[in-house]
Backbone as a ProteinNet text record, in pm:
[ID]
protein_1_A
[PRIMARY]
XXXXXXXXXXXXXXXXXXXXXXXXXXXXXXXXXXXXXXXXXXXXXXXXXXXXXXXXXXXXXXXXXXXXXXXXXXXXXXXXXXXXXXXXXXXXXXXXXXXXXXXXXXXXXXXXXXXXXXXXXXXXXXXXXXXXXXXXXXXXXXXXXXXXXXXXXXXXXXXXXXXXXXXXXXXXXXXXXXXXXXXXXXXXXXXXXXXXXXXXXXXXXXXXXXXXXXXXXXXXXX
[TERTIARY]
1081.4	1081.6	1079.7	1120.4	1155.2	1044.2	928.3	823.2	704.2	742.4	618.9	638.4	788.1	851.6	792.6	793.1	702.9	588.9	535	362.6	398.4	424.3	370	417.3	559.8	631.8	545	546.2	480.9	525.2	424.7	412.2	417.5	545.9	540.4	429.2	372.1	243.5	225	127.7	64.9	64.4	113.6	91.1	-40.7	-94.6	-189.1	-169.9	-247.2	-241.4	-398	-444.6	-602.2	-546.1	-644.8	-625.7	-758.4	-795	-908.7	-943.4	-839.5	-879.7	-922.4	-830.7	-836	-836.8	-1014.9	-1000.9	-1003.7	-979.3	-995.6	-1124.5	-1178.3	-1278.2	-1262.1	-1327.9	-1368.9	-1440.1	-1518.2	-1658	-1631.5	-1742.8	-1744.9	-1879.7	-1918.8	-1993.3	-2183.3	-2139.5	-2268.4	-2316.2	-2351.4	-2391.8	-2469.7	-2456.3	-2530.2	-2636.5	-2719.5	-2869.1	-2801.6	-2792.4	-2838.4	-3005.8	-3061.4	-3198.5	-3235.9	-3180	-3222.8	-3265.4	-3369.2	-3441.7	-3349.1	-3226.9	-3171.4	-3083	-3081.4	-2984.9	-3055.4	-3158	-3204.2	-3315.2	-3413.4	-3469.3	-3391.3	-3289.7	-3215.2	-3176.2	-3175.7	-3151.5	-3211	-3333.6	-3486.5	-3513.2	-3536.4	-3558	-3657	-3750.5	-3825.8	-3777.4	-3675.3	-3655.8	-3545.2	-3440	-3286.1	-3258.7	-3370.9	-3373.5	-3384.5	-3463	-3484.2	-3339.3	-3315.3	-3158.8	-3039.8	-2991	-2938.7	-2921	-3079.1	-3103	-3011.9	-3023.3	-3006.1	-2879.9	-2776.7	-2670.3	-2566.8	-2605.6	-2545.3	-2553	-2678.6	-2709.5	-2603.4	-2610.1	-2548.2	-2399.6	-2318.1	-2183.5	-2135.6	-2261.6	-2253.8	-2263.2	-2307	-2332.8	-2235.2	-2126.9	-1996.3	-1890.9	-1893.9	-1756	-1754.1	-1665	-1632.4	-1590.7	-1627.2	-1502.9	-1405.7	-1297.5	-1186.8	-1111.5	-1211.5	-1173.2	-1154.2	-1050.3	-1044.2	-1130.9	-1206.1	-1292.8	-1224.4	-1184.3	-1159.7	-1247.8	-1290.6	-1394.2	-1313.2	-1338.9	-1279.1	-1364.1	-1449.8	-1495.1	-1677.5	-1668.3	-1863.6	-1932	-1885.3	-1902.5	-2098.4	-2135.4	-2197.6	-2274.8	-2358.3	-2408.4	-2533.4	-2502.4	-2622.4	-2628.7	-2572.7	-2578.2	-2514.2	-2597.2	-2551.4	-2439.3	-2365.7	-2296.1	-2351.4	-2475.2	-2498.9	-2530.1	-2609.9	-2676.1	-2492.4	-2403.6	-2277.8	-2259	-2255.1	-2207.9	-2263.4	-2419	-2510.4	-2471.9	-2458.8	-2447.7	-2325.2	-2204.6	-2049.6	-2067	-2133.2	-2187.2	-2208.8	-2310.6	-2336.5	-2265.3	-2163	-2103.2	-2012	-2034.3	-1958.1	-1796	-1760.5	-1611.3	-1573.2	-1447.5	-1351.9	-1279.7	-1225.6	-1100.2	-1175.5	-1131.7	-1232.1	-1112.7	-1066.2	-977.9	-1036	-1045.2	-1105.4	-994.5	-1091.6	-1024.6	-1110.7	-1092.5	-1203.1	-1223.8	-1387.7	-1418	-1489.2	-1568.5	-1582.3	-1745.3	-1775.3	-1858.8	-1854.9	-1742	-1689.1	-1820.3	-1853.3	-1968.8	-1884.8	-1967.4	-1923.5	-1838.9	-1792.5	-1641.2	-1563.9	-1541.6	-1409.4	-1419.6	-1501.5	-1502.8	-1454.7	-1501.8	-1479.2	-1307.6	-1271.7	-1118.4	-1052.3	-1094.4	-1064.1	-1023.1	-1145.6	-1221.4	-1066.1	-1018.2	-962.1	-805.1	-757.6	-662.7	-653.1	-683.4	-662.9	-673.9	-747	-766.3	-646	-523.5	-379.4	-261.7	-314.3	-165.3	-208.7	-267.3	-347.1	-331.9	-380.3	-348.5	-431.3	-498.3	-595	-469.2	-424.6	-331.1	-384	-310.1	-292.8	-199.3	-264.6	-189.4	-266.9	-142.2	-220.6	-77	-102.1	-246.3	-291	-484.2	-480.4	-585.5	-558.1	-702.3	-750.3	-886.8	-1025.3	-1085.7	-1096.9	-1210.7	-1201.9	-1260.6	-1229.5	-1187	-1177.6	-1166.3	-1017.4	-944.8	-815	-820.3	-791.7	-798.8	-626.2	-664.9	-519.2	-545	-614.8	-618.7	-695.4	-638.6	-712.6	-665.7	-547.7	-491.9	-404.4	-409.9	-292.4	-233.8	-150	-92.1	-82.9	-129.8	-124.5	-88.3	-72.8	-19.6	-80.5	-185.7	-237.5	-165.7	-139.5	-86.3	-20.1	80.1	187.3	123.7	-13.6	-50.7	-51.7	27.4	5.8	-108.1	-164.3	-324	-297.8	-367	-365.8	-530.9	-503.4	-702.7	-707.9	-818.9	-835.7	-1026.7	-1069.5	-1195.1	-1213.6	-1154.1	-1163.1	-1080.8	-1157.1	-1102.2	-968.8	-914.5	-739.9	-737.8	-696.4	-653.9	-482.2	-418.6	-283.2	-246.8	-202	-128.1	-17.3	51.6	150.4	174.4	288.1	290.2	213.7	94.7	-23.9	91.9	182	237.4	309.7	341	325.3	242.8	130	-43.4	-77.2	-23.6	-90.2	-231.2	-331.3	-450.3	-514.5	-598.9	-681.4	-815.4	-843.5	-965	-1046.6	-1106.7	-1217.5	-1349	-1420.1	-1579.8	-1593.8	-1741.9	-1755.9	-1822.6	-1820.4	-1867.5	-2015.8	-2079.1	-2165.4	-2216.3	-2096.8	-2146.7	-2172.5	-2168.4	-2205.4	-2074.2	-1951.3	-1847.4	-1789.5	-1826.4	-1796.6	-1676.5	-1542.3	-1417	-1367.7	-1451.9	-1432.4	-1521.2	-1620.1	-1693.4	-1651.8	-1699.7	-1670.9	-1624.3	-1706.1	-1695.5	-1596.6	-1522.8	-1418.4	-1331.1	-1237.5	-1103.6	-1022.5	-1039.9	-913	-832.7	-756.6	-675.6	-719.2	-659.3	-704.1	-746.7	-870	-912.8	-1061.9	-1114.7	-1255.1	-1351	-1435.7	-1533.8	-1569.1	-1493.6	-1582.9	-1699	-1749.4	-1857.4	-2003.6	-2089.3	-2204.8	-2333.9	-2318.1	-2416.7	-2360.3	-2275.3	-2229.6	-2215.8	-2231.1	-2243.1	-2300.8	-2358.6	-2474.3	-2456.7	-2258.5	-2232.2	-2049	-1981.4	-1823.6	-1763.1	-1695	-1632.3	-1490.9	-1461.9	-1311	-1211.7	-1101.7	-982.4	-964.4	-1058.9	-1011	-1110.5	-1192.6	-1345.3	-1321.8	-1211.9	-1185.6	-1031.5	-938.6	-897.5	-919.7	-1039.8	-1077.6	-1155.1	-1177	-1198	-1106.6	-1042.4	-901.2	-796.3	-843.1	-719.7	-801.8	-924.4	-965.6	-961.6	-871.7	-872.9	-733.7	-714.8	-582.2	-471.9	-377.4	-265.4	-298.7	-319.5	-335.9	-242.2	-153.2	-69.8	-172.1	-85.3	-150.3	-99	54.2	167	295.5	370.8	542.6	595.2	537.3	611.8	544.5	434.9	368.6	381.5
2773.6	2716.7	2564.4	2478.1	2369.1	2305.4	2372.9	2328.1	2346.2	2449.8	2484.4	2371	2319.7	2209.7	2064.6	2018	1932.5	1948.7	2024	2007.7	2026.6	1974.6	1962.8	1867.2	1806.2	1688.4	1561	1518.5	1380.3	1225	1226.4	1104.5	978.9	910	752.8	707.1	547.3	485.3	484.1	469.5	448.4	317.2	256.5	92.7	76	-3.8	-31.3	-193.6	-262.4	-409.8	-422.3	-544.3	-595.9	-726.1	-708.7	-844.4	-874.2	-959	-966.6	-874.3	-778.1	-673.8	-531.6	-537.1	-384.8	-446	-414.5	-470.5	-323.4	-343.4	-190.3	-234.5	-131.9	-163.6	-21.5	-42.1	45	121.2	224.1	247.5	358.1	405.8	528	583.2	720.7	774.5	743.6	765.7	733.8	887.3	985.7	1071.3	1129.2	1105.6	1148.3	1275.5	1305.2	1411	1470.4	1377.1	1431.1	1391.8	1513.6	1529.1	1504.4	1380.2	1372.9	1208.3	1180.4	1055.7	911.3	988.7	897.8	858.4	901.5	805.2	755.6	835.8	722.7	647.6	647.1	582.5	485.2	466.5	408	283.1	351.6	241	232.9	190.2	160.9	221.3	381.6	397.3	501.1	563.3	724.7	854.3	882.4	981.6	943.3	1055.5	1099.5	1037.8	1101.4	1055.6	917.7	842.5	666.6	612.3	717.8	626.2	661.1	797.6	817.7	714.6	681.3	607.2	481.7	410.9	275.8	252.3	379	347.4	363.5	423.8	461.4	340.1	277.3	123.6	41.6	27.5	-39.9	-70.6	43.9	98.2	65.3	81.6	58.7	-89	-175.3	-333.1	-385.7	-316.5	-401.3	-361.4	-216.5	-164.6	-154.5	-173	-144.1	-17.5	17.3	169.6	185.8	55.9	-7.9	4.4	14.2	-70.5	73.2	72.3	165.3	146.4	292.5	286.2	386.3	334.9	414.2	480.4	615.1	634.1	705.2	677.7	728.6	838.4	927.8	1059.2	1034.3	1185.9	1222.4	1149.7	1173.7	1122.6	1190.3	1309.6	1395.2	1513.6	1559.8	1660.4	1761.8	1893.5	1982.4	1962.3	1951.3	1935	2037.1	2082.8	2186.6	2168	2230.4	2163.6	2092.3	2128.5	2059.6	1930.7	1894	1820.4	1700.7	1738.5	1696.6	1635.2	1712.6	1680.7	1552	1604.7	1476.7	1345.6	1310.8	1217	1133.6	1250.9	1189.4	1104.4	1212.4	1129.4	1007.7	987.9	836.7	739.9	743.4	657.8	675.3	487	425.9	448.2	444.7	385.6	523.3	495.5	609.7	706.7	577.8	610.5	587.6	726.6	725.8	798.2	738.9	798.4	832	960.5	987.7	1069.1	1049.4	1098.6	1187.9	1295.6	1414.9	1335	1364.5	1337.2	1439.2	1432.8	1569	1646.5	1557.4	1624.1	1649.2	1774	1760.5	1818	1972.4	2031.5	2002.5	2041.1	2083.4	1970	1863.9	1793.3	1826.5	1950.1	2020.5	2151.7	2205.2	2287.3	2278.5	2128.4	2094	2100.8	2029.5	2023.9	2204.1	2286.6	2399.9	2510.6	2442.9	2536.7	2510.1	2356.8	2335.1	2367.2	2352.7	2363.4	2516	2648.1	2746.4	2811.7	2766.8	2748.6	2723.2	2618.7	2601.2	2681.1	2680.4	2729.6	2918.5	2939.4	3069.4	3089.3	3009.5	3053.7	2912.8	2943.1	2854.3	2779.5	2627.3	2528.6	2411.3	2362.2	2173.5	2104.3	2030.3	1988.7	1821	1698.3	1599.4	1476.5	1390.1	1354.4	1442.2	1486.6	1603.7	1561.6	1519.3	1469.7	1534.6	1562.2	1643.5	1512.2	1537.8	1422.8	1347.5	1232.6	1091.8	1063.1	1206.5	1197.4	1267.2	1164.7	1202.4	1217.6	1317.6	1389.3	1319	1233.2	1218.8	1278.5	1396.8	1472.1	1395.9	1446.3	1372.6	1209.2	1155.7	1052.9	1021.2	889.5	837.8	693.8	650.5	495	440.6	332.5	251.8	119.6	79.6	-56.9	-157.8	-234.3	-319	-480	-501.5	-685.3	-654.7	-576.8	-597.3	-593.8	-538.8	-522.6	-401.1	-307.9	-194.5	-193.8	-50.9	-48.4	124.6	179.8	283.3	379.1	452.8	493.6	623.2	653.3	758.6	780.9	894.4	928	782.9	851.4	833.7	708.9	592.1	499	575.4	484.5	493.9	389.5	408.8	326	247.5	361.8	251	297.5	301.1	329.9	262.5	289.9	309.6	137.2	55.5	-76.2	-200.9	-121.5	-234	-345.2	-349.9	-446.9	-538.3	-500.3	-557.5	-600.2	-635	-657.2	-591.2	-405.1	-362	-316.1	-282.7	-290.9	-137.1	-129.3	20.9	24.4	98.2	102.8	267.9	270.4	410.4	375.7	498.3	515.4	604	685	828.2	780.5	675.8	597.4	534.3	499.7	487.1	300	272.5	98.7	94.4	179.5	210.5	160.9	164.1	134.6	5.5	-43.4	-240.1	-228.5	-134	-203.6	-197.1	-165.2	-134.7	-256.4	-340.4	-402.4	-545.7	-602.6	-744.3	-834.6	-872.5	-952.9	-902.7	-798.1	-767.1	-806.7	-958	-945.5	-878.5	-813.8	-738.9	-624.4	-667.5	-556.1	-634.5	-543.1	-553.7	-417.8	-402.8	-238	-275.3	-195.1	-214	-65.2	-58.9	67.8	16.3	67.4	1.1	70.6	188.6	224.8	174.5	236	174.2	178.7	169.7	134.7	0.9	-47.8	-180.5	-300.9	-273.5	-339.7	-357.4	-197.6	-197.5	-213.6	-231.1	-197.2	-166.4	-105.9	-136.7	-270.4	-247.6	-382.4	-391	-530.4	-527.9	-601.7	-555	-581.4	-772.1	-816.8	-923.3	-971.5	-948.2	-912.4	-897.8	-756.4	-713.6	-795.9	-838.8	-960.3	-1083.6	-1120.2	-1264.1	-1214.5	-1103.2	-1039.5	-984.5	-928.2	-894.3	-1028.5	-1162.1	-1250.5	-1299.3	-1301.5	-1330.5	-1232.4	-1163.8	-1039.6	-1059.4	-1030.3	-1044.6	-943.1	-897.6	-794.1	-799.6	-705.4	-668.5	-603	-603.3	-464.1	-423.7	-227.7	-110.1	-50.4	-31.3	56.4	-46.5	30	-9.5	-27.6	65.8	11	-83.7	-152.4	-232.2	-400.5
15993.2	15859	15863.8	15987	15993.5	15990.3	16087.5	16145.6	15993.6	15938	15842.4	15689.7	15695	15546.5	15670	15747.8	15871	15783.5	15778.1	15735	15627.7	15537.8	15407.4	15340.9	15385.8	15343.1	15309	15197.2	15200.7	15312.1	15369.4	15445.2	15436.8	15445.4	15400.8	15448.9	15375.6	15380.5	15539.2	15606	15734.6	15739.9	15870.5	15858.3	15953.2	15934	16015.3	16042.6	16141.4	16158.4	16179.1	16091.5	16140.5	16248.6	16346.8	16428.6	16524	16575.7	16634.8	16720.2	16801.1	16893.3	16794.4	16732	16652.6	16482.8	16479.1	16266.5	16208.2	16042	16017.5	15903.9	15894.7	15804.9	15689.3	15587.9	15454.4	15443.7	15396.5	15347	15233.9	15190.2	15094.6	15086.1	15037.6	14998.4	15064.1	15239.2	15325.6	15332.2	15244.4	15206.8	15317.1	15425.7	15542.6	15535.6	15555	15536.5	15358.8	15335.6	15118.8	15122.3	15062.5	15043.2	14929.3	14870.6	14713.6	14734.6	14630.3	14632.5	14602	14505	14443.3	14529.9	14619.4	14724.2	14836.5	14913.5	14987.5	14957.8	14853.2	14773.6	14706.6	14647.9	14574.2	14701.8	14819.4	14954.1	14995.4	14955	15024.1	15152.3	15132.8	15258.8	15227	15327.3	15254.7	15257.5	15336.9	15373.7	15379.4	15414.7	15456.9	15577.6	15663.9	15819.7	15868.9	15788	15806.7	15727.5	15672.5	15514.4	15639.4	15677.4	15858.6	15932	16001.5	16118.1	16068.5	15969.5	15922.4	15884	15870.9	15784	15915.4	16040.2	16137	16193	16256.6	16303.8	16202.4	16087.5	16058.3	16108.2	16057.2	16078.1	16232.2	16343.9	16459.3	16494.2	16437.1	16440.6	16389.6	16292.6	16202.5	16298.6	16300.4	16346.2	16518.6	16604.5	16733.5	16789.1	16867.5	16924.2	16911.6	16908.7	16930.8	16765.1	16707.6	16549	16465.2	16378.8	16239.9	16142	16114.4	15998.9	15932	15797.7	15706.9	15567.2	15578.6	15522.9	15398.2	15284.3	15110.5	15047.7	15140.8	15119.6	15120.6	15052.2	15139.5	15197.4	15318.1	15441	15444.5	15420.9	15428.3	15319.7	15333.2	15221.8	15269.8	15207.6	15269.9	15425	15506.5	15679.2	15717.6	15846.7	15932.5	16041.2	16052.7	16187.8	16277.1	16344.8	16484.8	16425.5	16301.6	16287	16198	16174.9	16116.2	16284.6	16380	16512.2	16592.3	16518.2	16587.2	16510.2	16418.3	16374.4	16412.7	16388.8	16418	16575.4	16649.6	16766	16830	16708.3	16697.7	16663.3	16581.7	16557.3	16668.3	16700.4	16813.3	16788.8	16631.4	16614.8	16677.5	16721.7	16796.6	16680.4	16583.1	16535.6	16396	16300.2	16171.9	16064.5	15945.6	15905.5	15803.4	15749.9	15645	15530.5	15356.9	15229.4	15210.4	15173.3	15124.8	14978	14952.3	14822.8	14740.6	14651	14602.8	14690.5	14747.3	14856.1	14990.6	15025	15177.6	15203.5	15228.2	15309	15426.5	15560.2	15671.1	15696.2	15719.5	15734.3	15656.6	15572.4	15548.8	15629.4	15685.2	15764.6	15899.2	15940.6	16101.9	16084.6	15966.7	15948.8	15965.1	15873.6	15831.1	16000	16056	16153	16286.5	16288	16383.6	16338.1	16230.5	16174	16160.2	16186.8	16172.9	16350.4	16369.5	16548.9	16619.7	16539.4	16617.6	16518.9	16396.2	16362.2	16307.6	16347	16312.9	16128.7	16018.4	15894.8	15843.3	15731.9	15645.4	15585.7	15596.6	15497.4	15542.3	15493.7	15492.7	15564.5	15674	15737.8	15774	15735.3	15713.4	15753.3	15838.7	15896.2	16013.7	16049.4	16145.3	16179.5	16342.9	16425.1	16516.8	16451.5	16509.3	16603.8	16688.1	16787.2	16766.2	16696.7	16647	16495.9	16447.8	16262.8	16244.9	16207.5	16126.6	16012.2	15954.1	15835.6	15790.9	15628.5	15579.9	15375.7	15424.1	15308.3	15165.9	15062.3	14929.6	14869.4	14925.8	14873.3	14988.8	14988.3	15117	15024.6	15075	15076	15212.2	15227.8	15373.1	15398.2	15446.6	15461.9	15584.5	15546.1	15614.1	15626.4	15726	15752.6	15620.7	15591.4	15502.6	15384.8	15368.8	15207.3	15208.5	15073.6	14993.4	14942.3	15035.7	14949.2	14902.4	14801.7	14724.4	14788.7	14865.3	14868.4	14803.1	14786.9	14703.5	14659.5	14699.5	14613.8	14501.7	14407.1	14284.1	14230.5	14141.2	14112.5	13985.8	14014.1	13959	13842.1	13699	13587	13607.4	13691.3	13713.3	13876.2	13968.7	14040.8	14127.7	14213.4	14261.8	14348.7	14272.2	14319.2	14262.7	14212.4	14126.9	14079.5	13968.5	13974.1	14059.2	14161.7	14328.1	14388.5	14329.6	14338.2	14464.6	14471.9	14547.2	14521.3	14648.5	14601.7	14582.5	14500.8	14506.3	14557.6	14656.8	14716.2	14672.5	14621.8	14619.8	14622.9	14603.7	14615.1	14453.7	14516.9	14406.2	14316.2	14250	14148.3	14173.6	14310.7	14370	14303.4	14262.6	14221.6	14107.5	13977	13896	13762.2	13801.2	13701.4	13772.9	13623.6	13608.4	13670.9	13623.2	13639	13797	13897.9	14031.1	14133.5	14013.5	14093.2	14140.4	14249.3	14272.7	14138.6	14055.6	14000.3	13875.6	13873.5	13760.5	13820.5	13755.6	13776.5	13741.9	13630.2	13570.1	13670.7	13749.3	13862.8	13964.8	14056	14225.4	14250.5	14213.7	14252.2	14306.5	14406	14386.7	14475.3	14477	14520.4	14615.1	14702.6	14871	14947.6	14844.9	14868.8	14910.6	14986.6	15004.5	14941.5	14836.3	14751.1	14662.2	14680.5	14660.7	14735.3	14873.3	14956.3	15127.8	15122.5	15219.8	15361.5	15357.7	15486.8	15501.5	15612.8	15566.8	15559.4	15495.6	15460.9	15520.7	15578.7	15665.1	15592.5	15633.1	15569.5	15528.4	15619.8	15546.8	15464.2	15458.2	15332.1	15189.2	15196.8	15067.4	15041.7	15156.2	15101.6	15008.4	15063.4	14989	14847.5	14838.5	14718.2	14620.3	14659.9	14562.2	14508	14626.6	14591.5	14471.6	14408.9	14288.4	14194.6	14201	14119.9	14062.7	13910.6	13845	13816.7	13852.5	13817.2	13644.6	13550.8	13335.9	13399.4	13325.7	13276.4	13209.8	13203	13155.7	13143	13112.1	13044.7	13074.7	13026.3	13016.7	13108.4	13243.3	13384.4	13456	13388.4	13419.9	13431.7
[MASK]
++++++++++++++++++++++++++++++++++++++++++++++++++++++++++++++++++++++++++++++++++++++++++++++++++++++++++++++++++++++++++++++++++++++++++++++++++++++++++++++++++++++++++++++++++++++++++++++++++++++++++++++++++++++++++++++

């Protein structure tokens, strides 16, 4: 009983440290083999396979082996395992912390598949590292160089510390809602997705971006 209230207990924030050896970086919604125009057309590319090639190069030119990438969901779409396998492959980074978003496809499976493999029974168990991908479920709190950050899919109207000018990071939105974008001060929230910025973004990136960003209240505990 001890071991089974262990897995499920909520997890104080994760600290992490950025520093020149080990940076952590951002991303969201690199939709990996989605067969629809509006995303890799939308990223100038012709195909899935050239929008792939380019988003992996990329990811591989920012991030290190060494370095935390934290990915805020659909990672992926319509992909087969081998071809989920091939890709993870490629990416150089070691260490990949990922948020399920509303498009798992086979990276909720790879999770599913290994997580029933040790404890013999389909649950939730979080944080849970597959190969280089730690699974920290649908929502985490973390703590970078002593900043409270909030991650999550889905952009957030208030959460947890904001008046502490902690920060909110999501995707899902695909660059599309003003109140998540660069140039909205109102909060410290923003969509670190890649269709906003065309590559991950590192902790001290979305630093110099949030410090132009203003704490509104938005209720009473605000």
């Amino acid at each position: 009983m001890r071991d089974l209230i262990q897995l499920f207990m909520f997890e104080r924030p994760l600290k992490l440290t950025d520093c020149e050896n080990h940076k952590v970086y951002f991303t969201s919604d690199t939709h990996f083999r989605h067969d629809q125009k509006f995303i890799y057309e939308s990223r100038g590319y012709k195909d899935r396979y050239e929008h792939d090639d380019a988003l992996i190069a990329k990811i591989n030119e920012v991030v290190r082996p060494q370095d935390t990438l934290i990915h805020l969901g659909d990672f992926c779409l319509n992909i087969t395992p081998p071809e989920f396998n091939e890709i993870l492959a490629r990416i150089y980074c070691q260490n990949i912390l990922y948020i399920f978003g509303n498009h798992n496809s086979c990276i909720r499976r790879y999770y599913e598949e290994a997580v029933v493999a040790e404890y013999g029974k389909d649950i939730e168990v979080y944080p849970y590292k597959v190969s280089k991908i730690t699974y920290l479920g649908y929502y985490k709190e973390i703590i970078v160089n002593g900043h409270m950050i909030v991650i999550h899919h889905y952009p957030h109207q208030i959460w947890n510390q904001m008046q502490k000018s902690a920060w909110q990071l999501s995707g899902h939105s695909h660059y599309t809602n003003p109140t998540t974008q660069l140039d909205n001060t109102d909060n410290k929230i923003l969509d670190v997705g890649w269709d906003g910025h065309g590559k991950p973004l590192s902790f001290l990136e979305i630093q110099k971006i949030i410090a132009n960003k203003n704490h509104v209240k938005q209720d009473k505990h605000h």
